[in-house]
Residue frames relative to the residue before (quaternion, step in Angstrom):
aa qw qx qy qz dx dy dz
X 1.0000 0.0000 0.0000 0.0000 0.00 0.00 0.00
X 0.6924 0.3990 -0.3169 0.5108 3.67 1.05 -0.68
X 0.2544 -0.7047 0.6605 -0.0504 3.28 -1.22 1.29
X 0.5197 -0.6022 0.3491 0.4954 4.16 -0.41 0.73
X 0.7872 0.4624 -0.2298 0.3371 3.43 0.79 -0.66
X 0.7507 0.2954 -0.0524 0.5886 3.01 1.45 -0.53
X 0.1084 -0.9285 0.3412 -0.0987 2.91 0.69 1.22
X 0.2472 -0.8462 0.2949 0.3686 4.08 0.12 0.31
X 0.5578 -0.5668 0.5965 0.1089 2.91 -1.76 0.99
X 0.0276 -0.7596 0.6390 0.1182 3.47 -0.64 1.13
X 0.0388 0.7641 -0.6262 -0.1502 4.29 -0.43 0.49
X 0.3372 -0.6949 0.6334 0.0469 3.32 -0.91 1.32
X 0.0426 -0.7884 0.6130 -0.0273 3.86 -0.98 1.07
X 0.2631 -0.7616 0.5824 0.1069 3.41 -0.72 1.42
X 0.2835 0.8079 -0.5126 0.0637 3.64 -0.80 0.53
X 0.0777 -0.8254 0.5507 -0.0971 3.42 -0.96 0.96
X 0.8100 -0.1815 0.0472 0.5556 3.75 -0.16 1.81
X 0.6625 0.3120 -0.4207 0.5355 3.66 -0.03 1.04
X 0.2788 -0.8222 0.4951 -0.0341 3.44 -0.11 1.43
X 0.5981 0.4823 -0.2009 0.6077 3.08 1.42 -1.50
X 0.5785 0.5956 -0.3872 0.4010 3.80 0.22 -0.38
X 0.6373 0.3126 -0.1164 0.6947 3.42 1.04 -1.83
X 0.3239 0.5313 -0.6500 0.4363 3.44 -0.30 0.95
X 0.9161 0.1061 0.0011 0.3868 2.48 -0.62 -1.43
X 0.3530 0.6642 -0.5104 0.4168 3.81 1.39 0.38
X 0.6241 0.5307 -0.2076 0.5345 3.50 0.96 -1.55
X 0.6714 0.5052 -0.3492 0.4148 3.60 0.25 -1.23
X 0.6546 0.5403 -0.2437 0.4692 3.77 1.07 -0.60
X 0.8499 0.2561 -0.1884 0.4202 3.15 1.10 -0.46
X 0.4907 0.5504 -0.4454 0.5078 3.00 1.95 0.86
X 0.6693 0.6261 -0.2168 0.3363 3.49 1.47 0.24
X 0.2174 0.9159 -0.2336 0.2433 2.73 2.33 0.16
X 0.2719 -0.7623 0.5083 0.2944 3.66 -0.63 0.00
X 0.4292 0.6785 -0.2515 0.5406 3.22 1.91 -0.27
X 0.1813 -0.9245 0.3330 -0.0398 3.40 -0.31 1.14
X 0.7414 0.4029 -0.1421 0.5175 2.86 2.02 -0.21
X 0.1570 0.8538 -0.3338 0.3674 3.15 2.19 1.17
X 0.1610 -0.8619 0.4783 0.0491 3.78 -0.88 1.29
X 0.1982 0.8632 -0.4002 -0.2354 3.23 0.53 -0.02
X 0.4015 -0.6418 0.6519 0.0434 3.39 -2.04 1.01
X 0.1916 -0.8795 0.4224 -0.1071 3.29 -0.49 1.59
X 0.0823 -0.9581 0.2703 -0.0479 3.57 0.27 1.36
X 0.0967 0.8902 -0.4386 0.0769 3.04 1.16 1.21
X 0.0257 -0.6386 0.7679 0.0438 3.19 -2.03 1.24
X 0.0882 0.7452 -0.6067 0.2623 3.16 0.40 1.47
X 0.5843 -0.4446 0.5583 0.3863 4.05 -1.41 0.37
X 0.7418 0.1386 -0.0531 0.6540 3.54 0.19 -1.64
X 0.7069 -0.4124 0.5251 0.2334 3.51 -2.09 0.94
X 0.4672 -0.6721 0.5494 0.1677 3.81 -1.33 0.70
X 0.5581 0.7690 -0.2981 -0.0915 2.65 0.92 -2.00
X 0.7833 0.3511 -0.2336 0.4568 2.95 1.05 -1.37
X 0.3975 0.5911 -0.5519 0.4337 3.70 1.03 0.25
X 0.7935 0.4591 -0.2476 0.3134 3.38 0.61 -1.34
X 0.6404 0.5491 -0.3043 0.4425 3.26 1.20 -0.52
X 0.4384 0.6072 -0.3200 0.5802 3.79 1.36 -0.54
X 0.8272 0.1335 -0.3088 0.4501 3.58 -0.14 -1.15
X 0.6078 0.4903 -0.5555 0.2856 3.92 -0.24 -0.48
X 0.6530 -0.6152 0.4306 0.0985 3.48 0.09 0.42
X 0.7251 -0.2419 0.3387 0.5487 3.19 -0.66 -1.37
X 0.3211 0.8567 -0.2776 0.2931 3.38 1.45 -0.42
X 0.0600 -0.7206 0.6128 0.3187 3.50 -0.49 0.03
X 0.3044 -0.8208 0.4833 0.0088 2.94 -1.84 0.63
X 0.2387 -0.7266 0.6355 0.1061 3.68 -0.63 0.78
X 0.1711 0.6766 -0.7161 -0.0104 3.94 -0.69 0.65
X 0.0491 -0.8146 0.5778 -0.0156 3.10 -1.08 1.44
X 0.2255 -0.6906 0.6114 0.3136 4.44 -0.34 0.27
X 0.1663 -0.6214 0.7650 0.0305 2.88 -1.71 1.16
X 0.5653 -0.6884 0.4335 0.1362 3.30 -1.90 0.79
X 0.3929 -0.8369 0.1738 0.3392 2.87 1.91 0.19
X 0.2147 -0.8752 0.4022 -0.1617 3.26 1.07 1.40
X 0.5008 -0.3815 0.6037 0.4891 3.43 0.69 -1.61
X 0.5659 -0.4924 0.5175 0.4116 3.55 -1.85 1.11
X 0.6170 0.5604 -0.3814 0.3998 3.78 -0.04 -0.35
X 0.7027 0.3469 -0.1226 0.6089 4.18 0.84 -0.75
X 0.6220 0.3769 -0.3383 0.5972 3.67 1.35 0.00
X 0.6263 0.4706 -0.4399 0.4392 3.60 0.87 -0.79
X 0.5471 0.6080 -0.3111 0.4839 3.97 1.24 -0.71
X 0.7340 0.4884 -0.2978 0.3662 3.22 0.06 -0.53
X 0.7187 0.3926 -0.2362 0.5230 3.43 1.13 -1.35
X 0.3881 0.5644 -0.4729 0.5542 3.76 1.15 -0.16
X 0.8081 0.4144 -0.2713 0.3187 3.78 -0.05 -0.94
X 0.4691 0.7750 -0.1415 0.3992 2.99 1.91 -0.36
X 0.8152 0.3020 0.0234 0.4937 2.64 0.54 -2.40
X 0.2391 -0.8819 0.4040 0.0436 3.17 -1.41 1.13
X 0.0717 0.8739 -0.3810 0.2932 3.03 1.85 1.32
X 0.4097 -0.4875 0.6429 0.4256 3.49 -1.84 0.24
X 0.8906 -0.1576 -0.1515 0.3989 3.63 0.58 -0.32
X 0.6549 -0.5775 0.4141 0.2571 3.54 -1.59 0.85
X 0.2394 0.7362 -0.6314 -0.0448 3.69 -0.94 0.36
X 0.3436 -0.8040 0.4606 0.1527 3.62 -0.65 0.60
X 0.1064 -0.6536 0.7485 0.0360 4.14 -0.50 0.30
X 0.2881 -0.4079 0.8657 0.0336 3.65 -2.04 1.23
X 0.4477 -0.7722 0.4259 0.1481 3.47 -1.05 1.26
X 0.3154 0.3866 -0.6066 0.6190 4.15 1.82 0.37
X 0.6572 0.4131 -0.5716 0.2660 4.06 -0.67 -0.82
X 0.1140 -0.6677 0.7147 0.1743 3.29 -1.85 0.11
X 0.4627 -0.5924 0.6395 0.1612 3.63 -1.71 0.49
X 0.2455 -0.7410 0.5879 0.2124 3.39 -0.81 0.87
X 0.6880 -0.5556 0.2454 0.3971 3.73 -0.54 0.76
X 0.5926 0.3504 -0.4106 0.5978 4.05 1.27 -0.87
X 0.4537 0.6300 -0.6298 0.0270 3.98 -0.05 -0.44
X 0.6764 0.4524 -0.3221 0.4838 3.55 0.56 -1.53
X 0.6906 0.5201 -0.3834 0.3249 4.15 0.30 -0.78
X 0.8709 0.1755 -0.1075 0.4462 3.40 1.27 -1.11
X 0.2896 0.5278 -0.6548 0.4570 3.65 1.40 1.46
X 0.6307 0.6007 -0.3588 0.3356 3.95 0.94 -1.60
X 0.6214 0.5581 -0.3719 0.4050 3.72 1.44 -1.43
X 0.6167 0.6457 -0.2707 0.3597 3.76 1.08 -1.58
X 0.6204 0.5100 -0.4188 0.4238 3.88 0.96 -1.13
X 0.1219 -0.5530 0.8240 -0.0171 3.42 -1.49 1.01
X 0.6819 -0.1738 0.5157 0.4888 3.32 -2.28 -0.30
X 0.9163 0.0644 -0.0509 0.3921 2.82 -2.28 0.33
X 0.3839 0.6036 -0.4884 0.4998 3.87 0.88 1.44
X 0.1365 -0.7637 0.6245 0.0902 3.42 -0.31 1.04
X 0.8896 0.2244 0.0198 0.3974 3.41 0.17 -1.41
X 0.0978 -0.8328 0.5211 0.1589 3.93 -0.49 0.01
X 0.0597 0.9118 -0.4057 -0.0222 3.60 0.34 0.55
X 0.1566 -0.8355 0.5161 0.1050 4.11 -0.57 0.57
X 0.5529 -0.5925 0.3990 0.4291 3.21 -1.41 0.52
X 0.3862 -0.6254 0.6617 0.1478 3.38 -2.04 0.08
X 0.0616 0.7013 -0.7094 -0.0334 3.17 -1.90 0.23
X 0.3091 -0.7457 0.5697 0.1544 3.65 -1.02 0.96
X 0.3001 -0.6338 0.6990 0.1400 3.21 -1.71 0.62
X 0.1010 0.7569 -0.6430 0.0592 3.60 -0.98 1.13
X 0.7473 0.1318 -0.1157 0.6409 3.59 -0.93 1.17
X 0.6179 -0.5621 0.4341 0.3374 3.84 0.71 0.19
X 0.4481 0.5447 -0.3354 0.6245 3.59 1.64 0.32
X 0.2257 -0.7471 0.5919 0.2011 3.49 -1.16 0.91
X 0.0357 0.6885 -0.7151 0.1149 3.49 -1.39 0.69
X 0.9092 0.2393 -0.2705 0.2074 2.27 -2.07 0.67
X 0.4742 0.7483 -0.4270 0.1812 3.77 0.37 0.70
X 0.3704 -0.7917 0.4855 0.0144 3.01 -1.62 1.44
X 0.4314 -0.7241 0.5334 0.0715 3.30 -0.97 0.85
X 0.2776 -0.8030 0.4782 0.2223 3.85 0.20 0.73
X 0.3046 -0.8658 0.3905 0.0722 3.48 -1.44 0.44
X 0.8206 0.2548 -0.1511 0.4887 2.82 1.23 -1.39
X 0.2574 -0.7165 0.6483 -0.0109 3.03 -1.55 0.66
X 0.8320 0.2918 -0.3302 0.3372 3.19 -1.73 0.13
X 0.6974 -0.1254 0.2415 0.6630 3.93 -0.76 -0.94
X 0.1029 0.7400 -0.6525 0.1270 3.65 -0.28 1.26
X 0.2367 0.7393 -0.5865 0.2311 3.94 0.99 0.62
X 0.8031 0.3220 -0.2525 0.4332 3.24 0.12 -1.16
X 0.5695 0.5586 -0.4689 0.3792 3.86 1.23 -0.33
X 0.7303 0.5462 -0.2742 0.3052 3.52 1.22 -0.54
X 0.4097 0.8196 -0.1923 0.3514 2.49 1.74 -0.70
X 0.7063 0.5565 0.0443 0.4353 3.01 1.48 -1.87
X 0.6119 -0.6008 0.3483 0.3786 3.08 1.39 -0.41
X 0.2877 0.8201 -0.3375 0.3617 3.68 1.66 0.59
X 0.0189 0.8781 -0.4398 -0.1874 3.48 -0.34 0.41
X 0.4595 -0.7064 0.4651 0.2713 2.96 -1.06 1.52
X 0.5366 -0.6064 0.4403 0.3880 3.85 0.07 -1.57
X 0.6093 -0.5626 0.3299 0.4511 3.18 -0.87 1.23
X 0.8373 -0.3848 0.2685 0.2805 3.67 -1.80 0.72
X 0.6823 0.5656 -0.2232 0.4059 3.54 1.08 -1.39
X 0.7757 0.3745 -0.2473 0.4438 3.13 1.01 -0.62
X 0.6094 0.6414 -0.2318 0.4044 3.63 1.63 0.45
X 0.2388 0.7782 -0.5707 0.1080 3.79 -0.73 1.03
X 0.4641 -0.6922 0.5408 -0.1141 2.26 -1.29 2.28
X 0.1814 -0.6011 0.7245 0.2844 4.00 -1.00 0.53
X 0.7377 -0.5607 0.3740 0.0390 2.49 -2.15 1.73
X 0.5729 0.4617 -0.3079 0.6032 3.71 1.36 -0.55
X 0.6356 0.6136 -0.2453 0.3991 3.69 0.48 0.03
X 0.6391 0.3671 -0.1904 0.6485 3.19 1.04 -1.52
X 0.5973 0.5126 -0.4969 0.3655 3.86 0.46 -0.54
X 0.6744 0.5715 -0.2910 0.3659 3.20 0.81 -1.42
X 0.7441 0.5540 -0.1743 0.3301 3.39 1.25 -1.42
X 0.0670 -0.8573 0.3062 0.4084 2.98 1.57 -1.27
X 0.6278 -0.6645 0.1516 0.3760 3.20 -1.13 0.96
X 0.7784 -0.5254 0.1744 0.2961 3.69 -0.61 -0.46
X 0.6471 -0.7206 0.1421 0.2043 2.91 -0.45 1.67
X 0.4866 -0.8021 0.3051 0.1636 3.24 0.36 1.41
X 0.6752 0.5483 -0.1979 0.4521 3.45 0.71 -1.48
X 0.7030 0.4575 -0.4306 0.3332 3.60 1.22 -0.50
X 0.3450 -0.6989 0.5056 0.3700 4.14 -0.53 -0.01
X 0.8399 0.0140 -0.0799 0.5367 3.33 0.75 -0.56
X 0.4802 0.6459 -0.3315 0.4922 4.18 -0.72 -0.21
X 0.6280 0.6284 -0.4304 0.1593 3.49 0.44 -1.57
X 0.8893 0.1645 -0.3131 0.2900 3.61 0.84 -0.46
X 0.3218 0.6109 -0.5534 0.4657 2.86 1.10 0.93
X 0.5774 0.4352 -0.4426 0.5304 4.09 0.71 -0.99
X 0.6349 0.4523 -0.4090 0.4744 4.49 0.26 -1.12
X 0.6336 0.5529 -0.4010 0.3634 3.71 0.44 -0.63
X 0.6729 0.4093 -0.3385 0.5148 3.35 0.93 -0.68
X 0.6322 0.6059 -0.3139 0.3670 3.68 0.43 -0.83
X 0.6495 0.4175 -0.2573 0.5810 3.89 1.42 -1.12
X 0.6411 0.5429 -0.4012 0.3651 3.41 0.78 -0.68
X 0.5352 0.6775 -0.2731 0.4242 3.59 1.34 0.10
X 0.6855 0.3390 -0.1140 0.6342 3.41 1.43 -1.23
X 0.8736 0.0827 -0.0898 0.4711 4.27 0.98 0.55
X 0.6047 -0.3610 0.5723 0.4200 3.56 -1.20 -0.66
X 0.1482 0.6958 -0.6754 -0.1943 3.16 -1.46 0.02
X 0.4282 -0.7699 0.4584 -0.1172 2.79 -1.44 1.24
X 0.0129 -0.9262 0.3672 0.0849 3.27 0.10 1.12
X 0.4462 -0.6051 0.5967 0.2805 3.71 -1.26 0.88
X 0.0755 -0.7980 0.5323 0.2724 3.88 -0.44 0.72
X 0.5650 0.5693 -0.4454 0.3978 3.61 0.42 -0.04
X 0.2866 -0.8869 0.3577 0.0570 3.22 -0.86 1.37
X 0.2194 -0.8456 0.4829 -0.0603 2.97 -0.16 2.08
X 0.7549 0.2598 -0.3596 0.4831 3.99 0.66 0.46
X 0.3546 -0.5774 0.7134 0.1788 2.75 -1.68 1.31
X 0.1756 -0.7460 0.6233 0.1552 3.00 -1.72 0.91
X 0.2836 -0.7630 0.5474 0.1944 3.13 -1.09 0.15
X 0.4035 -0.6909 0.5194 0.3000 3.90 -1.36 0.11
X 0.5019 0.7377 -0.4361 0.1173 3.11 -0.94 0.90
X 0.8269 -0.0658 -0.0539 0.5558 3.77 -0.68 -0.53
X 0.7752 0.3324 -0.2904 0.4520 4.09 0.32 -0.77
X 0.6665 0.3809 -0.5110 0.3869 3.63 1.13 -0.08
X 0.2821 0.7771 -0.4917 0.2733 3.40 1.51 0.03
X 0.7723 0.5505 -0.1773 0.2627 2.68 0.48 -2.39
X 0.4359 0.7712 -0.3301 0.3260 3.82 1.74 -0.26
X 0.6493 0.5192 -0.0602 0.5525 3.23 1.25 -1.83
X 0.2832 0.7086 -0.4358 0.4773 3.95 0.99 0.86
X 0.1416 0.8367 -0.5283 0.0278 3.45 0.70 0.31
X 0.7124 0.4119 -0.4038 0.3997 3.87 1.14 0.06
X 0.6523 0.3867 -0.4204 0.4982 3.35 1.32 -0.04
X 0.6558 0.4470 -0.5003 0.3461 3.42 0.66 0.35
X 0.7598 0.3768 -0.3693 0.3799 3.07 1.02 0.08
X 0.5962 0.3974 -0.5034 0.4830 3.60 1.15 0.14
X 0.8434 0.4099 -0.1772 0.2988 3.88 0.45 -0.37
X 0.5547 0.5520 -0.2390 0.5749 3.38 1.18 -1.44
X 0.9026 0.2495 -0.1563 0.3141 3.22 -0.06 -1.50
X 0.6773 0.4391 -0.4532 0.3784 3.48 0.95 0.63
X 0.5762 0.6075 -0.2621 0.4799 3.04 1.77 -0.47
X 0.6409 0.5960 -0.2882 0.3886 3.27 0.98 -0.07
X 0.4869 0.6623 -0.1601 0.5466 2.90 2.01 -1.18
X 0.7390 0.3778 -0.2600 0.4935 3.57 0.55 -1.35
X 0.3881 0.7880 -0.2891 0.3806 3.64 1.24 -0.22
X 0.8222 -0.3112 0.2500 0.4058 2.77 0.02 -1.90
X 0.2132 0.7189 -0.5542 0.3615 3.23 1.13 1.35
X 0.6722 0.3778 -0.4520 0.4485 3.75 0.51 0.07
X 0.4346 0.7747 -0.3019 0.3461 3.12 1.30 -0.13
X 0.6347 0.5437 -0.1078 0.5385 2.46 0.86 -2.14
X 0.6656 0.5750 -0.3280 0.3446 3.53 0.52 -1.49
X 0.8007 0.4035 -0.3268 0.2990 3.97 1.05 -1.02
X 0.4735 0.6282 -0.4278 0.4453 3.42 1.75 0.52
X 0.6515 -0.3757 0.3292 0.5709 3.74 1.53 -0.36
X 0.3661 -0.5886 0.5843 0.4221 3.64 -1.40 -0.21
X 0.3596 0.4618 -0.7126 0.3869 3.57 0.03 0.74
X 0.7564 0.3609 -0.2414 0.4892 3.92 0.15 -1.48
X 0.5888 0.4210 -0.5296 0.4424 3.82 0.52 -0.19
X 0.6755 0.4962 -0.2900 0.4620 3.89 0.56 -0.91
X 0.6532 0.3609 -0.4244 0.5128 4.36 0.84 -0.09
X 0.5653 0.4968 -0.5220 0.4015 3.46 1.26 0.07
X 0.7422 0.5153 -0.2530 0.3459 3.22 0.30 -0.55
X 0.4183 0.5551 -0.3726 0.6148 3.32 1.78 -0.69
X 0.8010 0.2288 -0.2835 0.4751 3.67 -0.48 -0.96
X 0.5758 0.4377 -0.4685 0.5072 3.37 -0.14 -0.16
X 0.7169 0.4350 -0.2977 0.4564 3.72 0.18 -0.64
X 0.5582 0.5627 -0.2659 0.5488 3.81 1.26 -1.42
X 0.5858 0.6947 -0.2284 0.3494 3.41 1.04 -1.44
X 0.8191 0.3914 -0.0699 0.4134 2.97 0.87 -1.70
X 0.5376 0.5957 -0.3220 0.5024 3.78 1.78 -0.87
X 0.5566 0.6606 -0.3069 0.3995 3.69 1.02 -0.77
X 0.6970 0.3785 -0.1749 0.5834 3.17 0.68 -1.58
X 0.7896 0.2131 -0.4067 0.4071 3.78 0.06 -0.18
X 0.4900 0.4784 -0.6390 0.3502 3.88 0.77 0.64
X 0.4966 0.6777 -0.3875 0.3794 3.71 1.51 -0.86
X 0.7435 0.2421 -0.2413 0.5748 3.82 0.49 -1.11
X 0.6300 -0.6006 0.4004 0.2865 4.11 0.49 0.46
X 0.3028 0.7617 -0.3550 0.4496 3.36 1.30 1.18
X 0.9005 -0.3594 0.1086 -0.2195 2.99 0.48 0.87
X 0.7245 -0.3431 0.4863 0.3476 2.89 -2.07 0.29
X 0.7397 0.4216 -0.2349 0.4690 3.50 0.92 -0.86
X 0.3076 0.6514 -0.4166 0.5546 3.88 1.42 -0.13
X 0.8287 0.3245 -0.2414 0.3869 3.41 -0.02 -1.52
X 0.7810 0.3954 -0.3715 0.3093 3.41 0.19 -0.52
X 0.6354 0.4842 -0.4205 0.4301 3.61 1.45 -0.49
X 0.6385 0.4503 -0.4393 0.4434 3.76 1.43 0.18
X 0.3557 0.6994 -0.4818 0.3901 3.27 1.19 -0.05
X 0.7754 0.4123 -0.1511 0.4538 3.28 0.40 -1.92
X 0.5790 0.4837 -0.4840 0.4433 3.98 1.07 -0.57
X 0.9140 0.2983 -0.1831 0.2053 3.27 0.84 -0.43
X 0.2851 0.6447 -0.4613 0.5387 3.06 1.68 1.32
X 0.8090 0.3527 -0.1701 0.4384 3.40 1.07 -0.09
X 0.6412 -0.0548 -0.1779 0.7444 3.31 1.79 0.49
X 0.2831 -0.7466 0.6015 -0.0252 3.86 0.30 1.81
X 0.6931 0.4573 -0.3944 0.3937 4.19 0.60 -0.74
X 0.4535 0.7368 -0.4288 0.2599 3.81 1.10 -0.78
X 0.0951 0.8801 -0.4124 -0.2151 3.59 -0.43 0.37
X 0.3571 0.7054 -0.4373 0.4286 3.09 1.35 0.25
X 0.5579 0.5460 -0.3503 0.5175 3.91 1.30 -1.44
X 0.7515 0.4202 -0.2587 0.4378 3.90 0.56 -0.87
X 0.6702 0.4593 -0.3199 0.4873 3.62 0.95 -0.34
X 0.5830 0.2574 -0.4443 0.6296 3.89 1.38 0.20
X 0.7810 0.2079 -0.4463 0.3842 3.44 -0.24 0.05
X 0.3528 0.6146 -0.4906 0.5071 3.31 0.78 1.46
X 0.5749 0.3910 -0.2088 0.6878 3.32 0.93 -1.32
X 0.6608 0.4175 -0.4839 0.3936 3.82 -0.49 -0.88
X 0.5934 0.5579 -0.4403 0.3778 3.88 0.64 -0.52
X 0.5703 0.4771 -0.2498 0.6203 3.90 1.16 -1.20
X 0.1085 -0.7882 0.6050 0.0308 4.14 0.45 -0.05
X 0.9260 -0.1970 -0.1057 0.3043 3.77 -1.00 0.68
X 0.5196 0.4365 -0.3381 0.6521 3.70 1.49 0.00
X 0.7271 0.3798 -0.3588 0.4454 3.70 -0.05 -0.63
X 0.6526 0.5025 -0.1880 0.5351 3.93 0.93 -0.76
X 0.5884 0.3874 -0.3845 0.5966 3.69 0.77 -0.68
X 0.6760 0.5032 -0.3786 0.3828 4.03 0.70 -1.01
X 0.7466 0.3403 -0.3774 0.4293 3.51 0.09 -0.86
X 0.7052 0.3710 -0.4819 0.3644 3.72 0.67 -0.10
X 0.4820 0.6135 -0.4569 0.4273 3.36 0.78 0.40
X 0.5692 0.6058 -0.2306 0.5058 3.26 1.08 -1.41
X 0.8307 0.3335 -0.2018 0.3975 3.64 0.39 -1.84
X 0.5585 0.5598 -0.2896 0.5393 3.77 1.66 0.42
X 0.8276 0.0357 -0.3530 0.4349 3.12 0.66 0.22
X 0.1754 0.6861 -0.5300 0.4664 3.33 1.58 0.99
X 0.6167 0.4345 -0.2830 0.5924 4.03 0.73 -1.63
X 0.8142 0.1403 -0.4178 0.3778 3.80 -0.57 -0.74
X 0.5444 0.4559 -0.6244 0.3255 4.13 0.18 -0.06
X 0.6520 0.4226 -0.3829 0.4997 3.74 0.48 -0.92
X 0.7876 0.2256 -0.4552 0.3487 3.70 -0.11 -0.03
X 0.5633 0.4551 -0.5152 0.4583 3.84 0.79 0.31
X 0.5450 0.4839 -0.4209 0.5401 4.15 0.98 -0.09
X 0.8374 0.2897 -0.1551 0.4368 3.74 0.06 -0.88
X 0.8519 0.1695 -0.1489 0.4727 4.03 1.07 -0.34
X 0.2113 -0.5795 0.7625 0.1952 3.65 -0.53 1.11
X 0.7606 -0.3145 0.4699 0.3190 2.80 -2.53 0.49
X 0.5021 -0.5866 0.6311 0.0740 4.14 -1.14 0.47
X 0.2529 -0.6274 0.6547 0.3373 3.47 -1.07 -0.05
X 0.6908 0.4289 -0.3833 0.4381 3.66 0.68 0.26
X 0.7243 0.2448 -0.3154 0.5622 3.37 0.98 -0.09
X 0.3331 0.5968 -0.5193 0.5130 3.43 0.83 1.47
X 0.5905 0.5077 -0.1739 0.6028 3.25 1.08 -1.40
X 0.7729 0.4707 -0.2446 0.3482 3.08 0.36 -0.69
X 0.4174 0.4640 -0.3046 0.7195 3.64 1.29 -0.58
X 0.6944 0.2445 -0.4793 0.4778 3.83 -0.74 -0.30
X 0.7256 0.2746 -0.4197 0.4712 3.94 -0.59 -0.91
X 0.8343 0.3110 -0.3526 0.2878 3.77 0.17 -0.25
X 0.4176 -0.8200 0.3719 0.1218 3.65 1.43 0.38
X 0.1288 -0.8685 0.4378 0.1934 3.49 0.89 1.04
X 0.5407 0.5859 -0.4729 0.3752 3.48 0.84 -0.67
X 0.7155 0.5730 -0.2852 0.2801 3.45 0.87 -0.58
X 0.7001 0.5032 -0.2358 0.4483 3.50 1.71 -0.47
């Protein structure tokens, strides 16, 4: 099936009890313009997909594989072990793929390219919002390090000699995990970014799993530390100290999200004994001071701030047309 030019594309879908979801996940990746595209199906569902999964891929080949349900991080592992691409890309079954994604991350890989990443935009309430334009590029270790954000999994492909090198993703973490793998590929290449935003995202069960504010803070966030703080440490103690800031900033966020707090403040306190210039770190532990009215307001505010600016600055695409059909809004 691989051809020098056309090399295969393994996309690896994680899903677990939302059939209607993987619909139209699949339906996105039978619409590809990319032509050498496998897909590897990781269900931790109660009841088997299979035959859902085998119906939608089309002409596609397919990999359907059951997962014990470990976490998105022990499913993303599995279908990696699976998939027998030149390179890996991964879809969370609310996300969708706009039909160029898989052709123009594969066009973007050069030598010494580990990763290919593309912008995003989310659909809430059937209303689009919120979309991001990627940035970094080249040797972006030490930018992650710092607290940089790369982008959520869907919108990432990684060549297969890499992830080996890198290994796959670090199970033990519950949440973080691909942000902690992001640093680890960023070691074996470049990453390279596709700015035109080719994934819809969606809301649901794995960005849930974000808004955990006790496993990030008894597990993620020390493991991560024990990770890569010596890392951090061989770029200097300026970059060992923004790890810990963001990771800490990281962590004050997520407990203003679950209504924490008393506990908000002190992990922004501590982001910000270790990088005192941040102002964003001071403008949430501002807001954390106003506690559950003042926080419930600005995300209201910063929602419909995101959808006026995208109905002023983006008409509808032919690709996110295309998109909306394979992903069937009625369905999210």
């Amino acid at each position: 099936m691989e051809t020098p030019d056309r090399p295969l594309v393994s996309a690896v879908v994680i899903t677990r009890d939302r059939p209607a979801k993987l619909e139209g996940a699949l339906a996105s990746l039978r619409e590809q313009t990319y032509p050498h595209l496998e897909l590897v199906v990781v269900d931790g569902s109660e009841s088997s997909v299979e035959p859902l999964v085998r119906r939608c891929a089309g002409d596609r080949p397919v990999t359907y594989r059951r997962d014990e349900g470990e976490g998105p991080g022990a499913a993303r592992n599995v279908g990696i072990r699976a998939a027998s691409g030149e390179f890996v890309a991964f879809l969370d079954d609310d996300d969708r793929w706009l039909p160029e994604k898989a052709e123009r991350q594969v066009a973007a890989f050069e030598p010494g390219v580990a990763a290919v990443y593309t912008g995003q935009f989310a659909v809430r309430d059937g209303e689009r919002v919120g979309g991001r334009t990627p940035s970094l590029s080249g040797d972006v270790t030490e930018e992650l390090l710092r607290g940089a954000a790369c982008g959520p999994t869907s919108t990432v492909m990684a060549r297969r000699t890499a992830v080996d090198a890198a290994g796959g993703f670090d199970e033990a973490l519950p949440i973080w995990e691909d942000r902690e793998w992001y640093v680890r590929l960023s070691k074996r290449g470049e990453f390279r970014p596709v700015r035109e935003e080719l994934v819809r995202r969606g809301f649901g069960e794995y960005d849930q799993l974000t808004d955990d504010f006790e496993a990030a803070r008894d597990v993620a966030y020390p493991r991560f530390l024990e990770t890569h703080r010596g890392l951090a440490a061989e770029y200097g103690p300026g970059c060992e100290r923004a790890l810990v800031a963001s990771l800490s900033r990281k962590l004050g966020a997520t407990a203003m999200e679950n209504g924490r707090y008393g506990e908000a403040r002190r992990w922004l306190a501590r982001s910000l004994r270790h990088e005192p210039e941040r102002g964003r770190t001071w403008l949430y532990l501002a807001l954390s001071l106003g506690g559950s009215p003042v926080w419930k307001g600005v995300r209201r505010v910063r929602r419909a701030y995101e959808s006026l600016a995208d109905r002023r600055t983006a008409s509808p695409t032919s690709r996110e047309r295309a998109a909306g059909r394979a992903g069937d809004d009625r369905n999210d």
